[in-house]
C-alpha positions in Angstrom: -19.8 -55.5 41.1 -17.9 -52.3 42.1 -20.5 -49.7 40.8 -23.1 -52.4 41.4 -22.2 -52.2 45.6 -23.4 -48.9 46.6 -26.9 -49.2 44.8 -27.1 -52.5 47.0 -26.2 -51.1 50.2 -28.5 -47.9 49.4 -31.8 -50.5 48.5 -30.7 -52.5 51.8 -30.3 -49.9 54.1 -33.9 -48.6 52.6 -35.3 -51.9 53.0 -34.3 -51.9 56.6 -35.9 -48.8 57.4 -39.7 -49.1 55.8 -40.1 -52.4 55.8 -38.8 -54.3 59.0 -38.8 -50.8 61.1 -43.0 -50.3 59.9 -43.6 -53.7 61.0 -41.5 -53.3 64.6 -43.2 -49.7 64.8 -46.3 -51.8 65.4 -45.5 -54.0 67.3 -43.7 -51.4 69.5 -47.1 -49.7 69.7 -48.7 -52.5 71.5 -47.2 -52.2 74.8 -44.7 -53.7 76.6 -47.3 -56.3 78.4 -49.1 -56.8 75.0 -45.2 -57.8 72.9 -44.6 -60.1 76.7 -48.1 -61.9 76.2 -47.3 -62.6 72.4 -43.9 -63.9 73.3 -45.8 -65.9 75.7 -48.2 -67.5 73.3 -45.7 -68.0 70.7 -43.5 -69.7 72.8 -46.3 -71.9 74.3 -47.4 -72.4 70.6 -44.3 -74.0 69.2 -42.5 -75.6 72.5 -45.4 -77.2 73.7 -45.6 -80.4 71.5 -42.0 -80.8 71.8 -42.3 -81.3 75.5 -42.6 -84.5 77.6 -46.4 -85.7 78.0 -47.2 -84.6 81.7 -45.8 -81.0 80.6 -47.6 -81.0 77.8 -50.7 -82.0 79.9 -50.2 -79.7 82.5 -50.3 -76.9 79.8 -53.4 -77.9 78.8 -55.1 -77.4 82.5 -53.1 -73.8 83.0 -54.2 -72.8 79.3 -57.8 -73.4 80.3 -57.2 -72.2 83.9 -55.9 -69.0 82.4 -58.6 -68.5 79.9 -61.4 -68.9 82.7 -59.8 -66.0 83.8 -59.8 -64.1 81.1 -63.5 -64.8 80.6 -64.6 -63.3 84.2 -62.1 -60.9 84.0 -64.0 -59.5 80.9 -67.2 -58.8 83.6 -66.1 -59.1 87.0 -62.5 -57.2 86.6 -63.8 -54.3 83.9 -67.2 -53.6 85.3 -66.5 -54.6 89.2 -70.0 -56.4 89.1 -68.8 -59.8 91.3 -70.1 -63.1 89.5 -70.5 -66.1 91.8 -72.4 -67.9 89.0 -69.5 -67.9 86.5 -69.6 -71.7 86.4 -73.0 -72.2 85.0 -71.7 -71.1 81.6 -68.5 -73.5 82.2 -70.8 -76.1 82.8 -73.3 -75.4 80.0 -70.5 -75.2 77.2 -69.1 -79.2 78.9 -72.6 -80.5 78.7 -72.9 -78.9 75.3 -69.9 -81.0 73.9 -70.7 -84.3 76.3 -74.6 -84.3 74.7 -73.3 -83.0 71.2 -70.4 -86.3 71.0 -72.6 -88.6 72.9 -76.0 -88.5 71.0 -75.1 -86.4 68.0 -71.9 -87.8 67.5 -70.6 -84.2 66.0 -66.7 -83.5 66.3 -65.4 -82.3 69.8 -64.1 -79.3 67.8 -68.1 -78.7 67.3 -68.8 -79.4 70.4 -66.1 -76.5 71.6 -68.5 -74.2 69.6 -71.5 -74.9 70.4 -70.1 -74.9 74.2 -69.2 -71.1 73.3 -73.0 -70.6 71.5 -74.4 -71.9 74.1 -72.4 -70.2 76.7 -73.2 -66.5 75.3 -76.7 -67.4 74.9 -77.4 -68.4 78.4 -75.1 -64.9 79.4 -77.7 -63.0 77.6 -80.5 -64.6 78.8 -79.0 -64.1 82.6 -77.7 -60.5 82.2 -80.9 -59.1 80.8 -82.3 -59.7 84.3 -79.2 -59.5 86.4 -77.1 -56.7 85.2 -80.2 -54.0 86.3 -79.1 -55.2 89.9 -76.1 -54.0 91.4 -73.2 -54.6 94.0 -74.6 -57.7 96.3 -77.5 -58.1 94.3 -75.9 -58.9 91.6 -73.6 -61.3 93.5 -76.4 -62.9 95.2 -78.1 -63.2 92.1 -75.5 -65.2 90.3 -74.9 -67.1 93.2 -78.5 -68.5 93.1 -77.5 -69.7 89.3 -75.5 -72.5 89.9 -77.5 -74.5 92.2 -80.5 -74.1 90.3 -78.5 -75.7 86.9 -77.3 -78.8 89.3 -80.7 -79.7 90.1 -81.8 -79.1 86.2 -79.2 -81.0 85.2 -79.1 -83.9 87.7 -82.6 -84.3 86.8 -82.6 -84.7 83.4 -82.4 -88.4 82.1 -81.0 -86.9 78.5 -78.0 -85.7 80.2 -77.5 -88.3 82.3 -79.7 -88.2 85.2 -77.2 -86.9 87.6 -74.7 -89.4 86.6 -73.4 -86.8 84.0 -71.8 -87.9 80.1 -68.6 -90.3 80.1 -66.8 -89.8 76.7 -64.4 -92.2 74.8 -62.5 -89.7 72.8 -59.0 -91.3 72.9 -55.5 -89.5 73.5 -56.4 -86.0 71.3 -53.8 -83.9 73.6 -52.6 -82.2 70.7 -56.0 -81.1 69.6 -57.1 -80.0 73.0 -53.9 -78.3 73.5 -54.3 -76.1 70.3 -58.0 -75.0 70.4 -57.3 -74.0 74.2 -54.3 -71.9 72.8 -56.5 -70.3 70.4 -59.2 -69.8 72.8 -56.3 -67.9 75.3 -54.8 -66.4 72.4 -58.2 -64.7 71.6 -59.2 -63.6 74.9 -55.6 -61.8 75.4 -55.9 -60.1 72.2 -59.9 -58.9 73.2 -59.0 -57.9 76.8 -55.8 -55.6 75.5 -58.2 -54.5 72.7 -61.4 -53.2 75.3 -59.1 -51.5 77.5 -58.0 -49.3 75.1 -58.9 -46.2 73.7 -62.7 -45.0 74.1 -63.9 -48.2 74.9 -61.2 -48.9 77.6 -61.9 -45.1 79.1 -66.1 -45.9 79.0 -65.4 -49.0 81.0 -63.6 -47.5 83.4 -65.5 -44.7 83.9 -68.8 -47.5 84.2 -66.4 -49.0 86.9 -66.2 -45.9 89.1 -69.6 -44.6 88.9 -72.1 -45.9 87.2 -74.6 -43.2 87.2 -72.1 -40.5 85.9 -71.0 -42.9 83.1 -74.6 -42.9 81.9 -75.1 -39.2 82.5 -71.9 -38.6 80.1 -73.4 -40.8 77.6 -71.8 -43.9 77.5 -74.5 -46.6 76.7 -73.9 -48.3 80.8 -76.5 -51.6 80.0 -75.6 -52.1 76.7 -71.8 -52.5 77.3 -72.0 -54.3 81.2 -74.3 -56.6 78.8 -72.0 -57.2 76.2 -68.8 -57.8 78.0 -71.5 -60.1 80.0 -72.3 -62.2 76.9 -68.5 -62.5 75.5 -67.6 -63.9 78.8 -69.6 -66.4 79.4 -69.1 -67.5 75.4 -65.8 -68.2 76.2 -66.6 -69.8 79.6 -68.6 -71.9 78.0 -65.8 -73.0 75.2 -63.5 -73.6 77.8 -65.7 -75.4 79.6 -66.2 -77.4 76.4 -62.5 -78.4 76.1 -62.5 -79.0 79.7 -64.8 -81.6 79.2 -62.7 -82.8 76.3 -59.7 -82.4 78.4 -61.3 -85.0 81.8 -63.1 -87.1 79.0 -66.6 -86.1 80.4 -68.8 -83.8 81.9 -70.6 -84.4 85.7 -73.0 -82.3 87.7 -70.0 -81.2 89.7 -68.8 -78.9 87.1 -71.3 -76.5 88.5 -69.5 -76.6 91.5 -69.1 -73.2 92.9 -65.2 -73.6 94.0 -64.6 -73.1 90.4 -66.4 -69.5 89.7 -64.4 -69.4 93.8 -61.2 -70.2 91.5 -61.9 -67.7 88.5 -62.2 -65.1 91.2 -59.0 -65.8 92.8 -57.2 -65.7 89.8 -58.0 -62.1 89.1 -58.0 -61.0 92.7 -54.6 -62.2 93.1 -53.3 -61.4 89.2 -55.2 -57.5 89.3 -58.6 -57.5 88.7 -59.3 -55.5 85.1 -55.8 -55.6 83.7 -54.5 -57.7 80.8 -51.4 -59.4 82.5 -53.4 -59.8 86.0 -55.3 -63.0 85.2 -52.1 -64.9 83.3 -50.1 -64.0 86.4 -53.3 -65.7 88.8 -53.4 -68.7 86.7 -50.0 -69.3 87.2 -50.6 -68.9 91.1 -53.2 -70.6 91.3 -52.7 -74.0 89.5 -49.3 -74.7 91.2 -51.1 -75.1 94.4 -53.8 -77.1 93.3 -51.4 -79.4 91.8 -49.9 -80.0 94.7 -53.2 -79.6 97.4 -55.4 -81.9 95.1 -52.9 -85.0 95.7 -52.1 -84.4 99.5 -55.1 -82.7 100.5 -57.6 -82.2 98.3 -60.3 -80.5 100.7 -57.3 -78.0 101.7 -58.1 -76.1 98.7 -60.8 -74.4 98.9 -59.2 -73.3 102.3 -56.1 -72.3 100.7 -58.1 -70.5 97.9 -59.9 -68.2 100.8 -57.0 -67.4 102.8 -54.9 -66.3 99.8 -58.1 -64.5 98.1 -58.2 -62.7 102.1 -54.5 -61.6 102.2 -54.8 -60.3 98.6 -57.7 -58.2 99.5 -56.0 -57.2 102.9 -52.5 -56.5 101.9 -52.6 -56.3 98.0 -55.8 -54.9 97.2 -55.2 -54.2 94.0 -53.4 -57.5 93.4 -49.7 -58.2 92.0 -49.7 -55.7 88.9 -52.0 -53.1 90.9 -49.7 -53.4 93.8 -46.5 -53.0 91.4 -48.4 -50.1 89.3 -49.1 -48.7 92.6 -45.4 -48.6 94.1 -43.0 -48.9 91.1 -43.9 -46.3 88.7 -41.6 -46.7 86.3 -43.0 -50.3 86.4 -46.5 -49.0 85.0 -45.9 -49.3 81.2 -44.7 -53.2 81.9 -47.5 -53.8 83.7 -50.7 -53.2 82.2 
């Protein structure tokens, strides 16, 4: 055992070095925000079924809270092209699993994915025509969008003549509660992955000016048209498991307070970054919690006024203003 020792120590000590050090040397390379997310999801991953019901519930709404604002963060946060009409693919991707479970009786896990199909379909279909307008235009645009689906939808007899698509799905909290996590999970991992490197710089640059963008080569229509189609893919799966989540889907999910919500989220979390719209869905849901049994038309009111003194005060919202004033602060806050 005595000559035996040192060869031990020597194979640990190596072991500690290439092994465990390689695998912290990438995580280390992520970032700061990037190993805080993670820890984040992880957490949320494992604790969350442990946790009394209403918690557990509660998770559910701030996961797909949170990943809404992921999704319009991908468009309306990297580009800076402002999209009132956000909802129509949240609504799309609820009707997709409501029609899906109610006539085709398919799984709501289906149903999540065709929601996300359907969602990026209709986003390509919109942003072919909308992303060659610009600034208000393009706002106005995509604020047309959602009244247009209400009427579509409220008459149509196949999905439900206004009345919209009750579900009977029974208690599937825990199957709600993971395919929202993966959802989020995704979305984090995308939006730390496009504002990196070349991609990250192009999309920037497309963000400050447009035209010089183009005129240095980056490809402007075919990337505002991209990030266009993944967001509204995964507004439309969260809108899916929304449905899942409220046990049915109603012409009021095209309801503009909620692309009015998404924007708020990212106003107040920093539009474009990868921490900004976690930090906004935190923000936002507390108050809604509390407004929508107390006073639930006081929302929309407390929405605006917040949205207001963010634009006013904090214009580039919590991690812009703390990029902004604490440098040493940047590298946390991405």
């Amino acid at each position: 055992m005595t000559i035996l020792r040192p060869t031990f120590l020597r194979l640990r000590a190596m072991s500690l070095r290439i092994l465990p050090g390689h695998a912290w040397g990438k995580v280390r390379a992520l970032g700061p925000t990037a190993q805080g997310l993670g820890l984040v999801l992880a957490v949320l991953a494992v604790v969350g079924p442990v946790l009394p019901v209403a918690i557990f519930v509660l998770l559910i709404l701030f996961m797909i809270y949170a990943t809404w604002a992921y999704s319009i963060n991908l468009i309306t946060g990297m580009t800076g092209y402002v999209s009132f009409g956000h909802v129509v693919f949240v609504g799309t991707g609820g009707y997709a699993l409501g029609y899906g479970v109610k006539v085709w009786n398919i799984a709501p896990f289906a149903g999540v994915a065709l929601g996300g199909v359907l969602g990026a379909v209709l986003a390509l279909v919109i942003g072919v025509v909308t992303l060659r307008l610009r600034g208000a235009y393009f706002a106005i645009a995509t604020l047309v969008t959602p009244l247009a689906a209400f009427y579509i939808v409220s008459g149509t007899p196949a999905l439900g003549d206004g009345s919209g698509l009750p579900m009977n799905l029974g208690f599937q909290i825990g199957s709600q509660y993971y395919t929202i996590w993966a959802l989020l999970a995704a979305e984090v991992a995308l939006t730390w992955w496009v504002t990196r490197g070349r991609l990250g710089l192009g999309i920037r640059a497309l963000r400050e000016d447009e035209d010089a963008a183009r005129a240095v080569g980056i490809s402007v229509s075919r990337v505002k048209l991209i990030l266009y189609i993944l967001s509204g893919g995964f507004a439309g799966a969260a809108g899916a498991v929304f449905a899942w989540y409220v046990s049915g889907v109603f012409p009021d999910s095209f309801n503009l307070l909620f692309s009015l919500t998404m924007l708020a989220m990212i106003i107040i979390g920093g539009m474009g970054t990868v921490l900004g719209p976690m930090l906004g869905a935190v923000i936002v849901l507390i108050p809604h919690q509390i407004l929508i049994r107390i006073l639930p038309q006081g929302e929309p009111i407390a929405i605006g006024v917040s949205v207001i003194l963010i634009a006013l005060f904090l214009p580039g919202g919590i991690v812009g203003t703390i990029r902004q004033y604490v440098p040493d602060a940047r590298r946390y806050f991405e």
